[in-house]
Every structure is written in structure tokens, then in C-alpha cells.
C-alpha positions in Angstrom: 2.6 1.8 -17.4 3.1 3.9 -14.1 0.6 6.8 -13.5 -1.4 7.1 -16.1 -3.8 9.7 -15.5 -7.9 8.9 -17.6 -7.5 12.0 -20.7 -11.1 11.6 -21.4 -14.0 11.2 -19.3 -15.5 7.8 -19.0 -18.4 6.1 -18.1 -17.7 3.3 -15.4 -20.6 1.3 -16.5 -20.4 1.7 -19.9 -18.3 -1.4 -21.2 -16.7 -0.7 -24.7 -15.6 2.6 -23.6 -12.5 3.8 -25.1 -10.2 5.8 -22.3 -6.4 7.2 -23.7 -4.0 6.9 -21.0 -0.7 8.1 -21.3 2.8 5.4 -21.3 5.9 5.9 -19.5 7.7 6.9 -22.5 4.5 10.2 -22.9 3.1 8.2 -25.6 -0.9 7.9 -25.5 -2.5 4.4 -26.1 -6.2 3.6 -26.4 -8.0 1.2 -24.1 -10.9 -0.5 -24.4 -12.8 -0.6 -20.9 -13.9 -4.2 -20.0 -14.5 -3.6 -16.4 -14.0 -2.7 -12.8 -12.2 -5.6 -10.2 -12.8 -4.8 -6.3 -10.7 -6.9 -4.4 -9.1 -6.5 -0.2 -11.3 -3.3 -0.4 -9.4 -1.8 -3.6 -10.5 -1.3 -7.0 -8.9 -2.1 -9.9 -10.0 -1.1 -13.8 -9.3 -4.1 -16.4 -8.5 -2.8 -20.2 -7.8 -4.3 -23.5 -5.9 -2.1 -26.0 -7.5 -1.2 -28.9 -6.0 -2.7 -31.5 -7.8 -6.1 -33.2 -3.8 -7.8 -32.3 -4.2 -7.2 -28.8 -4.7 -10.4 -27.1 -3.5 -9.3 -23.3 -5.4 -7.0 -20.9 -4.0 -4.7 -18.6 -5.3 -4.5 -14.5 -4.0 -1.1 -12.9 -5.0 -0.2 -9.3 -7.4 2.6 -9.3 -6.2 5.8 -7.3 -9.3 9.0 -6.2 -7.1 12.1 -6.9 -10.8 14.2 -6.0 -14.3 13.5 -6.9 -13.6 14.1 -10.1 -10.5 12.9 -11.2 -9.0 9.0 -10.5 -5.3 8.0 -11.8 -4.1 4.3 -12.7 -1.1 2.9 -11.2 0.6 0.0 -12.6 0.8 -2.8 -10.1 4.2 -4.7 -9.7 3.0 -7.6 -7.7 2.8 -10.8 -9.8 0.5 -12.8 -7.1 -2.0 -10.0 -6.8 -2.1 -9.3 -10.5 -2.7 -13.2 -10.6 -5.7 -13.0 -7.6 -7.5 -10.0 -9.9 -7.2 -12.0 -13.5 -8.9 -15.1 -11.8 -11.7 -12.8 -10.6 -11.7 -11.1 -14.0 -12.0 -14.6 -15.6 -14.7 -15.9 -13.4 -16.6 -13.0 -13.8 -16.7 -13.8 -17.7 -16.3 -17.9 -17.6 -18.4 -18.6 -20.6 -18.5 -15.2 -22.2 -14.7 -14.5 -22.8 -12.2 -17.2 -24.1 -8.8 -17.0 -22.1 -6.9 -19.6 -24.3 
């Protein structure tokens, strides 16, 4: 998913919100929010779709468009997607199970 702009307002510190962003294809998927990675001074949003099947979540770089508006871009890079899931997964050792 490339670009996906938030279509509904969302509280950052609310886990369990539900966000719908929109695919590459214009289809819209719902999210579960689980939570916000910073990492080399970026931030990243982790989400879980939906759906009681889904068993992978999704890490997209977090881009300000203004103060009101932010826009999740897919990242491409295998090692840093790797560095953010560890942090995600330390975060949650003991309260999530990654198997």
C-alpha cells in the first residue's frame, strides 16, 4: 500500500482504533491501530487489519501533510521494516504472541 491517506480521524493514543486507508488498487481496508514506532527520528504507525484471519501487521512511515492531516507511505526496505517489527515486538514481549 503506497499513499494511503487516514479517511477518518483518529486518536493516536487510543489503541483499538479503527482507521480505513485506501489500497493501491482504490479499494478501502480497515485497520486496527496497535501503535506508533519512532525510530532514526521518524515515526512509523503499526496496524493489524480488521479481520479475525489477519495474522500480519502492517508498519507504514508516517508523512505531516499540515497540522491536520498525516499520509502513510508504504516502506520498501526489508532491513528497516525488520529494525521497526523488533521494536514493535519488544515493546509487547509478553503481551502479544509473534509465533
Amino acid at each position: 500500500m503506497a499513499n494511503e491517506e487516514v479517511m477518518n480521524e483518529m486518536d493516536m493514543e487510543n489503541e483499538g482504533t479503527l482507521i480505513t486507508l485506501e489500497d493501491e488498487e482504490g479499494n478501502e481496508v480497515e485497520f486496527e491501530f496497535l501503535d506508533i514506532v519512532e525510530y532514526d527520528g521518524e515515526e512509523y504507525i503499526v496496524l493489524i487489519e480488521n479481520d479475525e484471519d489477519a495474522d500480519e501487521v502492517v508498519i507504514l512511515k508516517i508523512n505531516p501533510v499540515d497540522e491536520e492531516t498525516e499520509e502513510y507511505v508504504s516502506i520498501e526496505d526489508e532491513d528497516l521494516l525488520d529494525k521497526l517489527f523488533d521494536i514493535f515486538k519488544k515493546k509487547y514481549e509478553g503481551e502479544i504472541n509473534f509465533e
